[in-house]
C-alpha positions as CSV (number, residue, x, y, z in Angstrom):
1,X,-118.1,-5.4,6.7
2,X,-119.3,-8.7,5.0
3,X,-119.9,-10.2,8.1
4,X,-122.1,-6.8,8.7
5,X,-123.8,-6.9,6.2
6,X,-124.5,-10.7,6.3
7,X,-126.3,-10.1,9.7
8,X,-128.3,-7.2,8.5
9,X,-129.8,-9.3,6.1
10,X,-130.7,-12.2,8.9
11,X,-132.0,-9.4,11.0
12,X,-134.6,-7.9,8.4
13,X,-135.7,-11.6,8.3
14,X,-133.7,-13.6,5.9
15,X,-132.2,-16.5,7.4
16,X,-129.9,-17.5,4.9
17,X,-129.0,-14.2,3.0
18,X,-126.6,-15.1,-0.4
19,X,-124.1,-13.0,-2.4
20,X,-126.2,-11.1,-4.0
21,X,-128.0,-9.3,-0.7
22,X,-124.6,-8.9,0.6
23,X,-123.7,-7.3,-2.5
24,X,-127.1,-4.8,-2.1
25,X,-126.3,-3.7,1.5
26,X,-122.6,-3.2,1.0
27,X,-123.2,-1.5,-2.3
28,X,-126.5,0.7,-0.9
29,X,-123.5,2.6,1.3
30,X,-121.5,3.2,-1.1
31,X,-118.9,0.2,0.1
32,X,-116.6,-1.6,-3.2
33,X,-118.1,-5.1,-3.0
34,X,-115.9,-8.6,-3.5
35,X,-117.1,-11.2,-5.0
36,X,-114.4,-13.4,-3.6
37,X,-114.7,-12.6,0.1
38,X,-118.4,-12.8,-0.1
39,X,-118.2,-16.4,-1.4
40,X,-115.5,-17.8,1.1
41,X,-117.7,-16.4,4.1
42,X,-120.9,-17.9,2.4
43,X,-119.1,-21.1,2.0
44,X,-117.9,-21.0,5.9
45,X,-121.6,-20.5,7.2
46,X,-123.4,-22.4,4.5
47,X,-126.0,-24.9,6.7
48,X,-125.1,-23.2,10.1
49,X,-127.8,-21.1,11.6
50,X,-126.5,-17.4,12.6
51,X,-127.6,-17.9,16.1
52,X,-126.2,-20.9,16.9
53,X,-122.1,-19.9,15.7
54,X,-123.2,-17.0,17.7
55,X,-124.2,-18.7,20.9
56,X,-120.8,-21.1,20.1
57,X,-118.5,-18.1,20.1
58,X,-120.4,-16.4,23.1
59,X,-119.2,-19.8,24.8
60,X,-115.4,-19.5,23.6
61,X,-115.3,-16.0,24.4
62,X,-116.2,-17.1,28.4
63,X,-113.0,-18.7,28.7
64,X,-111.0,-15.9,28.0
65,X,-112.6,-13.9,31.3
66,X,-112.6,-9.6,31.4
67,X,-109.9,-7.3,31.1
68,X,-112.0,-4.4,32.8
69,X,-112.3,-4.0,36.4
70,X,-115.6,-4.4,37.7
71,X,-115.8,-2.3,40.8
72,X,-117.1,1.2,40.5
73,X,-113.6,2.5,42.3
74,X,-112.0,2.1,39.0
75,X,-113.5,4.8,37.5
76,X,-112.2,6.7,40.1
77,X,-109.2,9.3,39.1
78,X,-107.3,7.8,41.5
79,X,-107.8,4.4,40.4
80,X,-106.8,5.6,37.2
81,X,-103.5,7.0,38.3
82,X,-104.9,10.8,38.4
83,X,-104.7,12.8,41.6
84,X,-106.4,11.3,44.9
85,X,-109.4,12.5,45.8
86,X,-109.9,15.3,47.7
87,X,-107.5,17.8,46.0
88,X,-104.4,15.8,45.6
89,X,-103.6,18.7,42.9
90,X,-101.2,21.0,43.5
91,X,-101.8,24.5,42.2
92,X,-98.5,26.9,41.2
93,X,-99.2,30.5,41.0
């Protein structure tokens, strides 16, 4: 939620948003606010733009590849270990 709130504050136009906005968003919904946790991510982006660790991790998460298929098939129930299509169902009466 600090992260959150950190990149609401970038996104309404402050670049470098401090403890004190954090504490103001987290706080406005009715979220306990840490003093300590606030700090130690402050300290971990302090003189890194938002948009560059995000365009970093966008190129670490590459290298891990999908999970998901990426054929429509799979959202078949068939592919999803349901019936087949075409009335693979049984019915008891």
């Amino acid at each position: 939620k600090y992260c959150a709130a950190y990149l609401m504050a970038v996104i309404s136009g402050n670049d470098t948003p401090g403890a004190k906005e954090i504490q103001t968003i987290l706080e406005s919904i009715g979220s306990e606010y840490d003093s300590t946790i606030a700090d130690k991510l402050l300290s971990e982006l302090n003189g890194k733009s938002v948009h560059e660790i995000i365009a970093t991790g966008r190129e670490k998460l590459k290298s891990f590849g999908g999970g998901g298929c990426t054929t429509p098939a799979a959202a078949d129930g068939a592919a999803a270990g349901g019936a087949a299509a075409g009335g693979g169902a049984v019915k008891e009466e």
